[in-house]
DOMI-256687 format. One record per residue: residue number from 1; residue in one letter; x, y, z of N, C-alpha, C in turn. Coordinates in steps of 0.001 Angstrom, whole numbers, plus 500000, padded with zeros to 6 digits. Example, Ala and Ser with C-alpha at 12.3 -4.5 7.8 and 13.67 -1.06 7.14 Angstrom:
2
nr:rest:n.c1:n.c2:n.c3:ca.c1:ca.c2:ca.c3:c.c1:c.c2:c.c3
1:A:513190:494310:507800:512300:495500:507800:513200:496700:507800
2:S:512850:497750:507080:513670:498940:507140:512900:500030:507870
END
This chain:
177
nr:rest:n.c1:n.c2:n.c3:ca.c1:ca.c2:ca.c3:c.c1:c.c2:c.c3
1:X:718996:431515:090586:717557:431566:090407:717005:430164:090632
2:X:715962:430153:091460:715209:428780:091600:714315:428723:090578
3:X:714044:427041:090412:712959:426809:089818:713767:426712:088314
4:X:712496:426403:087116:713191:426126:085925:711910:426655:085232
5:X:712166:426708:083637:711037:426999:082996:711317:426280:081739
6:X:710216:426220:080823:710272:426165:079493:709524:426731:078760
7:X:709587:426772:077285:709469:427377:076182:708596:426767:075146
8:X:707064:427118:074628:706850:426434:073114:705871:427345:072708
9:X:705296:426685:071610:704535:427396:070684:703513:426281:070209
10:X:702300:426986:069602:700893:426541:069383:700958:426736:067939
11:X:700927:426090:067101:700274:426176:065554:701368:426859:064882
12:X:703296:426951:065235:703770:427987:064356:703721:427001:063287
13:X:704064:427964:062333:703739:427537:060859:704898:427750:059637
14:X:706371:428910:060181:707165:429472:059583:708411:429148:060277
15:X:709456:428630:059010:710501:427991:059946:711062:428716:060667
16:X:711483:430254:060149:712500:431507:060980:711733:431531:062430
17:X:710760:431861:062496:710275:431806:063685:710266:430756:064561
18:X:710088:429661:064747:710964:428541:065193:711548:428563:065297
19:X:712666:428974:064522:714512:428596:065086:714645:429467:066062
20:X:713956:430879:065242:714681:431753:066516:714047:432084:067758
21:X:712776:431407:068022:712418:431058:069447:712640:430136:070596
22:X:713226:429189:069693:714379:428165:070502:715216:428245:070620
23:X:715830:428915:069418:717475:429427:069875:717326:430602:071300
24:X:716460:431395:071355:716089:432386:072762:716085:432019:073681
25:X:714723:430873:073750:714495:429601:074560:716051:428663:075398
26:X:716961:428657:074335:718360:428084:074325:719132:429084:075097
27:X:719430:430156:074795:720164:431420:075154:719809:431380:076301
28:X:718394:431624:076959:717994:431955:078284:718083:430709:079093
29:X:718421:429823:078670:718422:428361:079660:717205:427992:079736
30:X:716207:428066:078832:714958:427109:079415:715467:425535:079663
31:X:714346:425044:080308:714748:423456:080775:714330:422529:080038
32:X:713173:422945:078630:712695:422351:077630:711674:423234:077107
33:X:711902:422910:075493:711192:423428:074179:709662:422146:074229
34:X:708858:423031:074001:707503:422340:073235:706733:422575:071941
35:X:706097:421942:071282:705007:422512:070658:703722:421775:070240
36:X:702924:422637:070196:701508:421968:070274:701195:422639:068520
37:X:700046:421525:068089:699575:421541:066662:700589:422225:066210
38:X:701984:421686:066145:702577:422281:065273:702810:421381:063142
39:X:702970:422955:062359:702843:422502:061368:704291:422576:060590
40:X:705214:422372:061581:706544:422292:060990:707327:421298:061914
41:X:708309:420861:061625:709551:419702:062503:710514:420615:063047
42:X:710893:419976:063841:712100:420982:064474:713376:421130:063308
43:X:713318:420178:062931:714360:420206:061854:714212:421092:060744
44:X:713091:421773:060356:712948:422843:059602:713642:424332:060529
45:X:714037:424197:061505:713742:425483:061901:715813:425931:061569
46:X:716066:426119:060490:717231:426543:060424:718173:427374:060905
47:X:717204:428787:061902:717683:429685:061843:717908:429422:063487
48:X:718019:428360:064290:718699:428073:065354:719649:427529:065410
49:X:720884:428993:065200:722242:428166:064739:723089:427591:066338
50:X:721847:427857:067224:722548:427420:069005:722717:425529:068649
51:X:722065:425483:068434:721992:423779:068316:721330:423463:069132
52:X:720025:424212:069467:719457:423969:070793:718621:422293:071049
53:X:718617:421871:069374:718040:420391:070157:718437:419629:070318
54:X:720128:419486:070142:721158:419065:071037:721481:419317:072239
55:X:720562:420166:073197:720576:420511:073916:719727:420711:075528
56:X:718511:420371:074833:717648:420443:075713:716652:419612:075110
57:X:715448:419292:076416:714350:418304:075734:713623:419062:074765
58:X:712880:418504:073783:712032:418853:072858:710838:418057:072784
59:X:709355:418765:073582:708192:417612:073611:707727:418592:072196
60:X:706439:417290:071511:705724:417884:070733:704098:417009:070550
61:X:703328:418053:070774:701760:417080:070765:700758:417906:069966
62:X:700353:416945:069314:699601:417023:068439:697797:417854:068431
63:X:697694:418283:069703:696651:418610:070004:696618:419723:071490
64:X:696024:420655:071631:696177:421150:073369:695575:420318:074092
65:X:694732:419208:073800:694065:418308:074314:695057:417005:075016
66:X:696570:417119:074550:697366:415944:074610:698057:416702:075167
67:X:698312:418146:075381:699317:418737:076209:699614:418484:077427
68:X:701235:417807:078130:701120:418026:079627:702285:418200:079902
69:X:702391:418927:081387:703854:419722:081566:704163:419155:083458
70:X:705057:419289:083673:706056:418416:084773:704729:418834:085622
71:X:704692:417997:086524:703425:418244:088071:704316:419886:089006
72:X:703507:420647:089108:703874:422091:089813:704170:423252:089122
73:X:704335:422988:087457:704607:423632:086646:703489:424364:086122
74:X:703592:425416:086122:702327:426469:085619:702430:427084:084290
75:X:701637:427076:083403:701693:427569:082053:701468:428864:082019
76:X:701806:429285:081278:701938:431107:081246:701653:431144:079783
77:X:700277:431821:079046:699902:432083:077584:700350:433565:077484
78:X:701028:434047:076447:701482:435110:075887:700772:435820:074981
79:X:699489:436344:075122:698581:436732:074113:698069:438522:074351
80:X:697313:438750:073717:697057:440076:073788:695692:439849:073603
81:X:694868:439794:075353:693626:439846:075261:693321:440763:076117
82:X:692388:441225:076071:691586:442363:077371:692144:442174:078715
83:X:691824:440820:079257:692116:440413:080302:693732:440135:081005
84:X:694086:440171:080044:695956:439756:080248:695991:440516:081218
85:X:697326:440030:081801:698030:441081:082667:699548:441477:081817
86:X:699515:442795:082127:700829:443509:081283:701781:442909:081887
87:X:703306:442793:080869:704070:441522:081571:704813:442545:082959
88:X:705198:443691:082464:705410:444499:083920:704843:444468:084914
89:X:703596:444098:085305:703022:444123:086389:702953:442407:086906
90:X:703462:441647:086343:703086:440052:086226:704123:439584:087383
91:X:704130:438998:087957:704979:438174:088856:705281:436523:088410
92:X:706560:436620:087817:706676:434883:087109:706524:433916:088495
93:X:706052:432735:087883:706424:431421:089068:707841:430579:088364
94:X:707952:430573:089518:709605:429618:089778:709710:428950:088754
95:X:708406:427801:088874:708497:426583:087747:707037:427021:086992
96:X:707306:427613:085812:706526:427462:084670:706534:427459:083041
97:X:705901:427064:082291:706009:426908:081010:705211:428045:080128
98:X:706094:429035:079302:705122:429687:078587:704954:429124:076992
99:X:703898:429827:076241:703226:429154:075345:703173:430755:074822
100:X:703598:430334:073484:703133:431470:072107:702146:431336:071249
101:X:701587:432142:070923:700806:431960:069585:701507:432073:068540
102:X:701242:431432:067504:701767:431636:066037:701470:432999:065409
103:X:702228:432983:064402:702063:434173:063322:700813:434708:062748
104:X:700196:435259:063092:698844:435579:062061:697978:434944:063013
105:X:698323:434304:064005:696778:433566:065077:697419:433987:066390
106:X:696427:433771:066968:696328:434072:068799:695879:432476:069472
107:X:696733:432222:070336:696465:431167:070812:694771:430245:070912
108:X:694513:429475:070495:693204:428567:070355:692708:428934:071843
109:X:691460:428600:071731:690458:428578:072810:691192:427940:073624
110:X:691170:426840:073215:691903:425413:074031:693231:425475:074965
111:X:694175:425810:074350:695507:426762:074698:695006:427740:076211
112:X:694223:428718:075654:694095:429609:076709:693298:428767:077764
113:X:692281:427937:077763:691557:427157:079077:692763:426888:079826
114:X:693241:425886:078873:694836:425509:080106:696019:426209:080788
115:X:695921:427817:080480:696823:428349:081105:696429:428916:082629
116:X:697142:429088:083367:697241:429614:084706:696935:431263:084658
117:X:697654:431606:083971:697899:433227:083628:698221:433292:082470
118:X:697985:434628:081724:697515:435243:080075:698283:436664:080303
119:X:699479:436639:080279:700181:437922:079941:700507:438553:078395
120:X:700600:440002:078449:700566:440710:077018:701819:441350:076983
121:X:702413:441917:076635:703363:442738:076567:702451:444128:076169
122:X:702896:445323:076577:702126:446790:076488:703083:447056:075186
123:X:702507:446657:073960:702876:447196:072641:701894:447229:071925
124:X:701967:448587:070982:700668:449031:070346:700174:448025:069500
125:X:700991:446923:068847:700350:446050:067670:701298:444981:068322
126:X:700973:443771:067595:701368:442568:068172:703063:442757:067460
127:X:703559:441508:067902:704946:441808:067403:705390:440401:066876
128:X:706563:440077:066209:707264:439150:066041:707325:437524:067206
129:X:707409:436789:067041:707046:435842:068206:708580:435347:069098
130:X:709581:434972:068065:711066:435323:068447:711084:436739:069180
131:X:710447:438429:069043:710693:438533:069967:710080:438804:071115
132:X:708847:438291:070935:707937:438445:071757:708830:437463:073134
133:X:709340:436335:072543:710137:435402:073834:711077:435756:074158
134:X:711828:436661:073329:712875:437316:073829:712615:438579:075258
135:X:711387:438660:074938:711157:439910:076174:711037:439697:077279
136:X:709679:438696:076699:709367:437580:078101:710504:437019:079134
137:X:711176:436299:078312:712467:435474:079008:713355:436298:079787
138:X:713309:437858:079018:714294:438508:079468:713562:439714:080827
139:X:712282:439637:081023:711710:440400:082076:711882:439330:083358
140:X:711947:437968:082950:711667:436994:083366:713271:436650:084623
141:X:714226:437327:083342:715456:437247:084272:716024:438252:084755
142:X:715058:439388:084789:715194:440782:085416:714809:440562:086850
143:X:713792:439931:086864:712518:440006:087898:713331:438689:089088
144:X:713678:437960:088288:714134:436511:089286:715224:436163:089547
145:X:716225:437031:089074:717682:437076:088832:718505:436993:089673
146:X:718037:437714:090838:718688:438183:091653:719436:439114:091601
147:X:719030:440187:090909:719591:441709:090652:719022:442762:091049
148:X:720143:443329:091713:719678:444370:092480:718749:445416:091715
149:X:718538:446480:092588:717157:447569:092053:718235:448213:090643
150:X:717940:448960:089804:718543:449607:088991:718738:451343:089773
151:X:719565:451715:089467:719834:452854:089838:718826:454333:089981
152:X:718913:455267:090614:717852:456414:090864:718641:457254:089446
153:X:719535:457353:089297:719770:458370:088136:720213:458113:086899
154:X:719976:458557:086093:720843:457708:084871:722129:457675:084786
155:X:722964:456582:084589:724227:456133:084259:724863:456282:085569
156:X:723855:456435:086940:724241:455807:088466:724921:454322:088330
157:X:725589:454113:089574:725977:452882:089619:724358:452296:090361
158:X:724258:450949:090062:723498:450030:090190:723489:449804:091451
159:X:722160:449105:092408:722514:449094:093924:723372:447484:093728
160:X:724140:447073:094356:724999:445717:094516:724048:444609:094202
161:X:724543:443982:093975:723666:442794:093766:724175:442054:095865
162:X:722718:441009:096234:723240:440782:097863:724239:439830:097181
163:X:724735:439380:098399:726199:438276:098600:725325:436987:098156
164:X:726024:435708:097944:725356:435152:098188:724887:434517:099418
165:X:723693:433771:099620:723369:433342:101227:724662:432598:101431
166:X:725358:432540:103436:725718:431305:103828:724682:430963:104673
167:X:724849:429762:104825:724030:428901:105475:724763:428810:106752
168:X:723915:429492:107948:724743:428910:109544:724672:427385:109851
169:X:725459:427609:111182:725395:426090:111806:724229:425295:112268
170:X:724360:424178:111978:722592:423570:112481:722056:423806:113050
171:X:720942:423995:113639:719881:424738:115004:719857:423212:115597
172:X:720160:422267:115984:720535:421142:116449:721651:420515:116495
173:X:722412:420430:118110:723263:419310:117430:723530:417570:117463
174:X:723813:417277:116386:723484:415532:116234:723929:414746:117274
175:X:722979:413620:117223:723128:413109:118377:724085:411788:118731
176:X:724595:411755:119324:725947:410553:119744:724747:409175:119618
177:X:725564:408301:118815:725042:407196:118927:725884:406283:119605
END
């Protein structure tokens, strides 16, 4: 899979939820954890027994106003507004960063100005935020994976996944010095 992504959150406030959105974040290979107005340390978040901040970068800013993410990188807000696009119908970019809302809030005004795209997940009530990233991440490596179509019948075999590319011989050849 090309490209890289990362992972944070806006205003969480509860350590379980933290751990276990970085530990997800961790699991799926993001390329770095963030968080904005957050009201806890990473070091509260116990329940990331990955060791994920031994592991990967960890930014944290104090404001969405101070937020900034690698040049080409597109933010992706995870909210449940009118306008979202359902994450099934969403097409990820290569290089982007998604952003959660906390427990009991929906991402700030501020948060949402700066995103690129505002995807929802199609669930009747909001859900858990660990696994709200768990879905994400994981449609995320459905879609970009490089895995083949899923099967026409149930408990069909799967279509192959392709080979990987080779690369032919140069369309030039070098020149004698």
């Amino acid at each position: 899979m090309r490209g890289y992504f990362g992972v944070g959150v806006e205003g969480v406030s509860k350590p379980m939820n933290l751990g276990n959105l970085v530990r997800i974040a961790h699991a799926f290979d993001a390329g770095f954890f963030f968080s904005v107005a957050p009201r806890l340390k990473l070091s509260d978040a116990n329940s990331d027994t990955s060791r994920a901040e031994g592991a990967l970068p960890f930014y944290s800013f104090d404001h969405p106003a101070d937020f900034r993410l690698p040049l080409g990188c597109r933010l992706v807000g995870v909210e449940i507004t009118d306008d979202a696009v359902e994450l099934p119908r969403f097409r990820h970019p290569h290089r982007c960063a998604y952003v959660f809302g906390a427990e009991r809030y929906s991402l700030s005004p501020q948060m949402l100005s700066l995103c690129d795209f505002v995807v929802k997940i199609p669930t009747r009530f909001s859900i858990n935020v660990g696994m709200a990233g768990a879905i994400v991440l994981y449609d995320r490596l459905v879609s970009l994976g490089g895995y083949g179509g899923r099967p026409i019948t149930p408990g069909g075999r799967p279509d192959a996944v392709p080979p990987p590319h080779n690369w032919g011989a140069p369309l030039a050849k070098p020149r004698d010095y």
